[in-house]
Structures are given as C-alpha cells and as structure tokens.
N, C-alpha and C positions, 0 to 999 in steps of 0.2 A: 561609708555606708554602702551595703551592698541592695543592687535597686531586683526586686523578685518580680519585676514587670517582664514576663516574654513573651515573647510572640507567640502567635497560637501550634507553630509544627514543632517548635523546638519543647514547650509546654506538653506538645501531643509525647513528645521523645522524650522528656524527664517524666512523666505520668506511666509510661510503659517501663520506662525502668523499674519503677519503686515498684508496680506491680509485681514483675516479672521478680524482683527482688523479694518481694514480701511473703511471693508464692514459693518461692526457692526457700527461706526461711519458716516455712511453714509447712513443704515437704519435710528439711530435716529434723524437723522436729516432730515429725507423726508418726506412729508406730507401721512398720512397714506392715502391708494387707495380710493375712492370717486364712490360709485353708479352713473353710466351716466344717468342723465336723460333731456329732454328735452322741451321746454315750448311750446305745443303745436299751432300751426299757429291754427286760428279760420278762417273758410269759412263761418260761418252759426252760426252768434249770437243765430238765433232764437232756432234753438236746442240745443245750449248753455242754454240758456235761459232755455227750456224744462227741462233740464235735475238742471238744479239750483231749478227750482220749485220743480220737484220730490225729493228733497234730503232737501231740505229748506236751502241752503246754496246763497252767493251773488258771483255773476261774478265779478274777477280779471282779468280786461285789460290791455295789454301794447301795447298803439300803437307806434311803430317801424318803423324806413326806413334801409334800405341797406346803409354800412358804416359809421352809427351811435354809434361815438364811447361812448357814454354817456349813449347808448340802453344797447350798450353788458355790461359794468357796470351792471345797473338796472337787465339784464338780469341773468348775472353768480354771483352778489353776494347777489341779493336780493331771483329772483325768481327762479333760479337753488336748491339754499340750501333749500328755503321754500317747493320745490318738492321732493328733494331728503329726507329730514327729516319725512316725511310722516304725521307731523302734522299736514298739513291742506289738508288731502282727504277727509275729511270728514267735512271740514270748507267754505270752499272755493273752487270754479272751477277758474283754473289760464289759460290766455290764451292770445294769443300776435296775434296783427294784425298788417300786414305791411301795412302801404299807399300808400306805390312806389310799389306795385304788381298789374301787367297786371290781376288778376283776379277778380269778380266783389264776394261780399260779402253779404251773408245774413243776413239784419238788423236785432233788433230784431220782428219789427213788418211784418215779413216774406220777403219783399221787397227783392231783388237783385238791389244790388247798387254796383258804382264802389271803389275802398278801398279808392280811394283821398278823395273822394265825402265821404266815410262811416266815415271819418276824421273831416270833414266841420260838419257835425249832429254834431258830439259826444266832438264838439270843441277843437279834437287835435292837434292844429294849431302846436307845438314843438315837436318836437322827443327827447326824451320819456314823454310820456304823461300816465299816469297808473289812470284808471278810473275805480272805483268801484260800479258794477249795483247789482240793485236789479234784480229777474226773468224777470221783466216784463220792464225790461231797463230802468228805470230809475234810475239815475246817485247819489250816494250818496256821492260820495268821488272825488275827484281829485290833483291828484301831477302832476305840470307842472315839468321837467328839473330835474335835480337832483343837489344837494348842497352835499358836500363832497372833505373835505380839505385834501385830497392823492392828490385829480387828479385839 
C-alpha cells in the first residue's frame, strides 16, 4: 500500500509540479495568440477604387448584413486570416460593405447611394455575397452563399 501522507514542503513540491505540468498541457493545447485584425467597412468604393489603381491590385468585397451568421463565417475564416497573413497587402484591397446600414455609400462611379440600393447594382441579392472589382468596378468574380460541410 502506498501511504499519500507527506509532509507539507515535499506536498508544497508535488502540488507545483502538477501545476506547472497541467499549465504546460494546456499551453500545448491552445491555439497559439493571433494578430487582431479587422476587415475594413468601405463608405467610398470610389476611393477604394483609387487606391486599387494606384497599386495595380483588384477590390475584394463582401457584402454583409447584421446577424449573418454565414457573413461572420466568410468573414473570420476566410478574410480575417487572408489579412492577418499579410500576403495579400500588396495583392488585393479587401473590404466588407453592410446593406442593412443607415449610411449611404460611395459607388465606385463617385455617386452616393444608399448600402441597400449599393446592393441592387452590384447584385448582392444574398448575404454573403464576395464580389471581385477591377479599379474601375467592374465585376470579375462572384461567390454567392457559402458551401461548407462543418456548418
């Protein structure tokens, strides 16, 4: 029989092991810390736009609504890592427009339009909608929805 009676330093010295152990066990298993970054709300395609030309790169859109749960998908495991990665700043301008926002948005042909309305153009009838422009807005790419057998 083994007797689990110890004295209280040697008890102090297995109690800091198993911590120190448990904490060691539970660093390797947490996802290492992850740069925050953010996908920029776009107001103003057309300086989007501007700034695509001056770099020779094409506008990434995602149009978006509030409590879209298929958005934040699209948004934290496509276009969070693509930003965080830093492999495409110098590829791609990425940038997310809501259609349920009260404010009115600059197309890219300078225009001030409302985000529903900026929706109907750019025929983002489903939330999420990720629409690929050239500088000058026109449309080369588009993914309606997302397909992905987790969710």
């Amino acid at each position: 029989m083994f007797n689990f009676r110890l004295k209280w330093p040697m008890a102090a010295v297995v109690s800091l092991c198993l911590l120190i152990g448990l904490a060691g066990v539970a660093l390797a298993q947490s996802k290492p810390a992850q740069k925050s970054v953010e996908v920029q709300l776009s107001v103003d395609l057309y300086q989007d736009a501007q700034l695509a030309k001056q770099k020779g790169v094409p506008i990434v859109v995602m149009f978006s609504q509030e409590g879209c749960v298929y958005c934040d998908i699209v948004r934290e495991q496509f276009l969070k890592p693509m930003l965080r990665s830093g492999d495409y700043k110098d590829k791609a301008i990425i940038r997310e427009v809501k259609i349920d926002s009260l404010e009115d948005v600059r197309n890219f042909d300078g225009k001030q339009v409302p985000s529903d309305e900026l929706s109907t153009i750019h025929r983002a009838y489903l939330t999420p909608t990720v629409v690929i422009f050239d500088s000058k807005g026109k449309p080369y790419h588009r993914i309606l929805g997302i397909i992905n057998e987790y969710y």
